[in-house]
N, C-alpha and C positions, 0 to 999 in steps of 0.2 A: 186126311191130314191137312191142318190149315197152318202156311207158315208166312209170317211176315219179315219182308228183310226191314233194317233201321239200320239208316246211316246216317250222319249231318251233313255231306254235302252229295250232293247227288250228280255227280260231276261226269266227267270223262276219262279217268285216270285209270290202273290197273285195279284199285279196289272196285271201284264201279264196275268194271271188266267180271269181276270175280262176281257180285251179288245178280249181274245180269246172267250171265251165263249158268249158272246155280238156279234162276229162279225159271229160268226157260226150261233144263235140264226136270227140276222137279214137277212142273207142271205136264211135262210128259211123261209121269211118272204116278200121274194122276192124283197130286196136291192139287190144293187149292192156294192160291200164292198174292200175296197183298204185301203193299210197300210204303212204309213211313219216310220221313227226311227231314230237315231243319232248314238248309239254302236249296233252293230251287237249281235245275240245270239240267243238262241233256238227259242223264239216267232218269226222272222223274218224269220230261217229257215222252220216253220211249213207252215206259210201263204204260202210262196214259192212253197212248196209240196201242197200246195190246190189251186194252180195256182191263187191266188189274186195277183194284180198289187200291188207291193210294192217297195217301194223308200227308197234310204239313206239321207238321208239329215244332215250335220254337224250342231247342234245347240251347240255352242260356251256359248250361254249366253240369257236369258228371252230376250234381246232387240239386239238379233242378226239379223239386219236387210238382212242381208244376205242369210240367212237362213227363214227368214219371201217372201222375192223375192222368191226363189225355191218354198216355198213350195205354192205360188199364182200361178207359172207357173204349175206347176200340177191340180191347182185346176182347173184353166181355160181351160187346154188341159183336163182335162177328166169330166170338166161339175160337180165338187164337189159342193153336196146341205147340207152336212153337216159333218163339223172336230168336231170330238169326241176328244176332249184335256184330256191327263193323267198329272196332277200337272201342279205346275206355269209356268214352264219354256217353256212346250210345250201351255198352252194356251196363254201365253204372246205374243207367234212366231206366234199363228193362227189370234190371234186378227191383230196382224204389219200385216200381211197377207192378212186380207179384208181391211185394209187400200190401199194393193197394186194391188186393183184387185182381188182378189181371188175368190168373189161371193160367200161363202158358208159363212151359219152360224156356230157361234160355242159354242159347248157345253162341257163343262168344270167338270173332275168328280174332287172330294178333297179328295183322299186317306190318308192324312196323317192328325195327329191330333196335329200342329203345329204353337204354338204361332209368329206370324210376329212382327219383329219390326215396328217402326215407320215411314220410308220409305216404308216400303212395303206393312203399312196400306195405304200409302199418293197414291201409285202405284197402289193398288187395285184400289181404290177410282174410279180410272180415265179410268184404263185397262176394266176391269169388267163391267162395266157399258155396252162395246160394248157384251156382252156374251150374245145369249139367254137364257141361261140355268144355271145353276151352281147344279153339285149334289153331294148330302152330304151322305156318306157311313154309319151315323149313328146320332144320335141328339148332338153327343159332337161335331161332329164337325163340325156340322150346328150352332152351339149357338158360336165355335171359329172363324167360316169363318166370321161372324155378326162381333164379334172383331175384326178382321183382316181388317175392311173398308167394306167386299160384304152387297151389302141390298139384305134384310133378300126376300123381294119379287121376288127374281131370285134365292134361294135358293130351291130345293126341297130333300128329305129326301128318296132315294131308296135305303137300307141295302141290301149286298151283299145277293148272293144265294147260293145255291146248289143244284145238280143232286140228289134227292131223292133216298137212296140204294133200288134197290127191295130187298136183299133177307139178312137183316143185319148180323152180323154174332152173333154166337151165343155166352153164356157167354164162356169165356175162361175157362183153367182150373187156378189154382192158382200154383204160389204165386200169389197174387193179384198185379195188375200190372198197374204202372203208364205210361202213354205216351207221349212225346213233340215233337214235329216236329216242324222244322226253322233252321234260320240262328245263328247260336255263336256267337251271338254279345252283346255288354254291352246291349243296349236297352231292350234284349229280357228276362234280368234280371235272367238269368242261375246263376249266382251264389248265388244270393239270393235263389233258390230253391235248389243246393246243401247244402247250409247250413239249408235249412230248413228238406232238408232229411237226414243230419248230427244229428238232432234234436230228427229226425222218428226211426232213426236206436238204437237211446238209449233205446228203449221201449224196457222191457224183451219180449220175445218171438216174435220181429216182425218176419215179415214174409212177405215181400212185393219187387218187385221190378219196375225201372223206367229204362224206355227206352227214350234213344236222340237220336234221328235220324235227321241229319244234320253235316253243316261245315261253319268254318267261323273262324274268330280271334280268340275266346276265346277259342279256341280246345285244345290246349297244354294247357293254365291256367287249362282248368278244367277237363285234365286229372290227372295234377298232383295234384291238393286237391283232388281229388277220393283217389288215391294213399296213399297221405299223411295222410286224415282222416279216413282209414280203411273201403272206402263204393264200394271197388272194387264187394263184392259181391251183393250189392244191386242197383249199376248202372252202365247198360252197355250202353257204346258208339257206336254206329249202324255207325258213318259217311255220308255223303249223302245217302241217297236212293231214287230207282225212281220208287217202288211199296210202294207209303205211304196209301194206303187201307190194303196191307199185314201187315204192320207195326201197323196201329191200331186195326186191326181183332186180333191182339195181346195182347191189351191192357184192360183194366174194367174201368179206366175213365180218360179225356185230362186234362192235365196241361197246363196253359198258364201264364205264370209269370212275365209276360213285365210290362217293366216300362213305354214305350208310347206303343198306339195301336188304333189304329181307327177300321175296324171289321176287324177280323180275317179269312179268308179262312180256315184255319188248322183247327182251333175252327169248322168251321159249316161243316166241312169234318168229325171231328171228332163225331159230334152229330147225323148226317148223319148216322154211323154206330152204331148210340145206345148208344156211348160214354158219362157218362156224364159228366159237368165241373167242374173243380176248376181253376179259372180267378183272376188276380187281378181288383182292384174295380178302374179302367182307360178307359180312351178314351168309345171307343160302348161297354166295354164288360156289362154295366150295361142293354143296349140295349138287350143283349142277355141271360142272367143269374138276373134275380131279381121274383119276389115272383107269376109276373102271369106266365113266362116260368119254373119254378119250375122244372130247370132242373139242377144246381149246385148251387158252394158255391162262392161266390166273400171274396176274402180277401184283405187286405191292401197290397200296395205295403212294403217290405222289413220289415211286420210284420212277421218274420221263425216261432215264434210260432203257430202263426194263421194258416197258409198254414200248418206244419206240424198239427197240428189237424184237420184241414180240410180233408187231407187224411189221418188219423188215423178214422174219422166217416164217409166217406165211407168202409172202409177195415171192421167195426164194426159193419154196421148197414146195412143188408142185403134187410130189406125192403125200407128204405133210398135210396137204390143205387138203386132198382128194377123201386122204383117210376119215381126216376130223367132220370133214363136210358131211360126208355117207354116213357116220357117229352121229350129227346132231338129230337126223332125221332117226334114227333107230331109238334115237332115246325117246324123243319125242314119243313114240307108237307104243313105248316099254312103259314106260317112268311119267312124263310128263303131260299125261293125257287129258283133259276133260275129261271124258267121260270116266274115269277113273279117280278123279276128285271129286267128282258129282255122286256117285255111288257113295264111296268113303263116307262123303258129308250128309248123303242119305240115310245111312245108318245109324249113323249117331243120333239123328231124329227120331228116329225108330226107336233108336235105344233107350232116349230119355223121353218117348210118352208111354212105353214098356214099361221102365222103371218109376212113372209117376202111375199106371196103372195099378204093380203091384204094391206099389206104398200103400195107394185105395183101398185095396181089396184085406191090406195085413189091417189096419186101423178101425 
């Protein structure tokens, strides 16, 4: 089996996360594994160093016929049996693509949890329909893709994974210590959690602190309400880092505060090491934090009370955090595994060059 991932940026984020870990998974699995892109960037330099055939291709736009031609000549010179599309824009170009010859199926993941307008329900409608596959990172956003036009019968539901820590770390020592990892961006709903640790820090005697590890836009904004609201001692600004297990072996339980979010990486890296949650109650995180993973606290989005009491009864409640903590890793091993994504999304491979095999053989 020959399968090519396509994405347009070939970044460092949790999607690149996902086509990396899928393409290393398949190749010991004895695929043959090649990878397109649009902007250059870390994921593109790594394939490179693992000597896979990989390609630049400019995708201008979901109906960039230009870009749909390229990437059929590839498929056709190197005998592609299946394009693994990341968001619209690259399964848009794979679909024009077996219009153009291409010969490969395609299979289409939906990382984001993103209401379509009215045109783009009309688009799906039409596009979609040539996809074998369509997967859905979590059920929110298998129940919005259904919205957005895709039928629900080509959707299938494989929630992101992770590498299982052998050896997790242990508790830390105190002050008790909060952890966030991502991008500064409004979405990610960083100030709503400043203010809700604005909230935290009124408590007589707290005693806790939160780590942000990351960069992005809102870095200046939310240095200076640190600043301005006196919580220099209770949160420090880490900036990028690129040892984020060091950074959680840090911490006693993940924060995740977004205002959208389909699943998290961070989230199941963080639970991975025994972390437990506090999530707003958005996109999959209900997926991964409600009453049978009995591993954190879902709160309202831009509820600051909720969230800050939320991490006030962990900091409180020693057997509370023991339970949730020993949960996150059991889910991890059950639910949220790699190699259990990687299977999942191996089969569906299988299934649609099965199903283009016996299309062949009936015609």
């Amino acid at each position: 089996m020959k399968i090519l991932y396509l994405i347009n940026y070939a970044g460092k984020a949790g999607s690149e996360k996902y086509v990396r870990e899928l393409a290393e998974i398949s190749r010991q699995k004895g695929a043959s594994v090649f990878f397109a892109y649009n902007i250059h960037g870390p994921l593109a330099e790594h394939f490179v160093q693992q000597k896979i055939p990989t390609f630049q291709i400019n995708m201008r736009n979901p109906l960039d016929v230009k870009a749909a031609r390229a990437l059929a000549k590839i498929c056709r010179e190197h005998k592609i049996d299946i394009v693994h599309a990341q968001y619209a824009r690259e399964n848009y170009i794979a679909i024009l693509a077996k219009k153009f010859g291409s010969g490969a199926q395609v299979v289409f993941t939906a990382h984001f949890h993103i209401k379509n307008n009215f045109l783009w329900r009309c688009a799906n409608k039409i596009f979609i329909r040539a996809n074998s596959a369509v997967i859905a990172v979590c059920t929110s956003v298998k129940n919005l893709l259904v919205q957005n036009g895709v039928s629900a019968g080509k959707i299938h539901v494989i929630v992101n994974g992770v590498t299982p820590v052998e050896n997790p770390r242990p508790v830390p020592p105190l002050p008790f210590t909060f952890v966030v990892v991502g991008r500064l961006s409004p979405e990610k709903g960083l100030m709503f959690l400043l203010a809700s640790v604005k909230l935290l820090a009124k408590y007589k005697d707290s005693d806790f602190k939160v780590l942000i590890a990351g960069d992005g836009e809102q870095q200046q904004q939310m240095q200076q309400y640190i600043v301005e609201n006196g919580l220099c001692d209770y949160v420090e600004m880490m900036g990028f880092c690129t040892d984020i297990p060091a950074v959680l072996r840090r911490g006693h339980v993940y924060i995740s505060s977004s205002q959208s979010e389909a699943l998290s990486f961070s989230v199941l890296e963080a639970m991975a090491e025994s972390l437990p949650v506090i999530a707003t109650n958005v996109g999959g995180f209900p997926d991964i934090v409600n009453d049978k993973t009995n591993c954190g606290i879902l709160v309202e989005y831009g509820n600051e009370q909720a969230l800050s009491t939320a991490m006030q009864t962990f900091m409180n409640d020693a057997k509370l955090y023991k339970t949730f903590s020993q949960n996150a890793i059991r889910n991890i091993e059950a639910t949220f595994n790699i190699q259990t994504m990687a299977d999942k999304t191996f089969n569906i491979y299988t299934q649609a060059m099965t199903d283009t095999n016996t299309k062949y053989m009936k015609s």
